[in-house]
GUDRENZA-677802 format. One record per residue: z negated, y, x of N, C-alpha, C, O in turn. Coordinates in steps of 0.05 Angstrom, whole numbers, plus 32768, in hexadecimal, padded with zeros to 4 digits. Example, Ala and Ser with C-alpha at 12.3 -4.5 7.8 and 13.67 -1.06 7.14 Angstrom:
BEGIN
7F647F8E81087F647FA680F67F647FBE81087F577FBE811D 7F727FD381017F717FEB81117F63800181027F5F8017810C 
***
This chain:
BEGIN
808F7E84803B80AA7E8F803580A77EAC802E80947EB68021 80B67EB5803580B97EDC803680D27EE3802380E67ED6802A 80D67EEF801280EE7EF8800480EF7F177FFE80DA7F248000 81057F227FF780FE7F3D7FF781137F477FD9812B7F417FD8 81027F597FC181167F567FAD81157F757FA881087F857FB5 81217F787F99812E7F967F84810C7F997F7081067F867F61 80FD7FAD7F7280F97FB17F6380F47FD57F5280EB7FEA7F5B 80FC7FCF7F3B810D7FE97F2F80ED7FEB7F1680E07FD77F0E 80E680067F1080DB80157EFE80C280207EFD80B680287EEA 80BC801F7F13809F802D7F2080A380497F2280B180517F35 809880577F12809780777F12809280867F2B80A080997F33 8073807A7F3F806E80897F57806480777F68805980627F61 806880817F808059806B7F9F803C806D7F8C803180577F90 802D807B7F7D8012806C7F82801580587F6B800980437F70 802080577F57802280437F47802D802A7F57802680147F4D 803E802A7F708041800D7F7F803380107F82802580057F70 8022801F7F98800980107FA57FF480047F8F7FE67FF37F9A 7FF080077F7A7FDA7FFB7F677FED7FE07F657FE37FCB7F6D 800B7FE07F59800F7FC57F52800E7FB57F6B80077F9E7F6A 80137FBF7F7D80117FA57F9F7FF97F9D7F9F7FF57F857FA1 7FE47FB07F9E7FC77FA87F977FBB7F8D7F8B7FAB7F7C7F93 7FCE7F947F6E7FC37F887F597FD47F697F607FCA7F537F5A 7FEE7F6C7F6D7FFF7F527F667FF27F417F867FF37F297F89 7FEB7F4E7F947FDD7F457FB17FCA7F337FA97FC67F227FBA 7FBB7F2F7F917FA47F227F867FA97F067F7D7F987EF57F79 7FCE7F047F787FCB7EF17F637FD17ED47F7C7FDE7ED57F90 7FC27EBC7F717FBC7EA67F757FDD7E997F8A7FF07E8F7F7F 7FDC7E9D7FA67FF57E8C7FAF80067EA17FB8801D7E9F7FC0 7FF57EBD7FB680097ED17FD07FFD7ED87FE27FE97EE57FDE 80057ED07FFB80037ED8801480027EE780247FF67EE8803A 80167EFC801180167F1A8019802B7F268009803E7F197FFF 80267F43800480417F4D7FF680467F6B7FF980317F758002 80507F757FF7805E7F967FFC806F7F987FED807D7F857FE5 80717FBA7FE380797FC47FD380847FE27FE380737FF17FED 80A37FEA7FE380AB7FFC7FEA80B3800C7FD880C8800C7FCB 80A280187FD780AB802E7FBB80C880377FC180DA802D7FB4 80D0804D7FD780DF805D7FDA80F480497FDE810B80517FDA 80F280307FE6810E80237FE7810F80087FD3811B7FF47FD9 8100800E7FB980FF80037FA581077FE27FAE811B7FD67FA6 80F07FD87FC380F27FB47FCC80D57FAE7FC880C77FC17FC1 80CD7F9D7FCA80B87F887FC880C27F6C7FD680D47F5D7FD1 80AF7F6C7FE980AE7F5B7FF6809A7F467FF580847F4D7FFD 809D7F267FEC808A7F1C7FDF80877F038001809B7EFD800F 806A7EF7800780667EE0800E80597ED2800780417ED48006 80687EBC7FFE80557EA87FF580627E8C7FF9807A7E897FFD 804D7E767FF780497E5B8001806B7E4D7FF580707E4E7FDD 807C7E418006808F7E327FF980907E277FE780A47E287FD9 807C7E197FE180807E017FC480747E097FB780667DF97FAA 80727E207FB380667E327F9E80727E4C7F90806F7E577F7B 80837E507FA9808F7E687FA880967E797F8D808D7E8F7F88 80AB7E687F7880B87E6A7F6180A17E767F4C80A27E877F3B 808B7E657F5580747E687F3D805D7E7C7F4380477E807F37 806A7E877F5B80577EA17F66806C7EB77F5B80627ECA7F4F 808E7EB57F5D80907EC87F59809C7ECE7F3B80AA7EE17F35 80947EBA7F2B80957EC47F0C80797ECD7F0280747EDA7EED 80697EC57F1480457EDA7F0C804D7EF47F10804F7F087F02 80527EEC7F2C805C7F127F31806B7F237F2680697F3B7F2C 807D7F197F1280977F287F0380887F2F7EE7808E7F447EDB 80737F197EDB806A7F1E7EC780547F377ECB804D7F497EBC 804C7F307EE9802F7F477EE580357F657EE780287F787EDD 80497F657EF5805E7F7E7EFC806F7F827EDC806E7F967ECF 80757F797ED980867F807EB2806B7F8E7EA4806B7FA37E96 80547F7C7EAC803E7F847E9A80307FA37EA6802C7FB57E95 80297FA77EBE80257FBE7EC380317FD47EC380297FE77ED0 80467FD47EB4805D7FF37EBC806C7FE87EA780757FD17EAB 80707FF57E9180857FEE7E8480A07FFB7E9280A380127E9C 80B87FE17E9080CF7FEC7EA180D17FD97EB680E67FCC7EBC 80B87FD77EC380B97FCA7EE380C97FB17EE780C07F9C7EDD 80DF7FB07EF480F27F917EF880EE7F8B7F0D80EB7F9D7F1D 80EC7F737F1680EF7F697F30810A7F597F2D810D7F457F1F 811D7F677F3E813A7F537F46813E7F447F5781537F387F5A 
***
């Protein structure tokens, strides 16, 4: 499953590229992108998993950037 969200409070494209990096790692994503300039994130990951991939990802992203939301 592919979804694509809002995400708001990343200061510069290289600070996405470290968090796509970092959130690329976590256990049950498939793949993920991060558009700085059009402030999306694009997450893949496994269906019956999905929900619980993408509250890792919201926490790990809150935790690296203070500010950072994923909508």
């Amino acid at each position: 499953m592919v979804k694509k969200y809002r995400i708001e409070g990343l200061d510069c494209a290289a600070c996405a590229t470290k968090l796509e990096s970092k959130l690329k790692k976590i256990k049950g994503v498939n793949n993920l992108y991060i558009n700085f300039m059009f402030q999306k994130i694009t997450i893949d990951a496994n269906d019956t998993i999905f929900d619980n991939v993408l509250e890792l990802v919201k926490k790990e992203a809150s935790n690296f950037e203070d500010g950072v939301i994923i909508k």
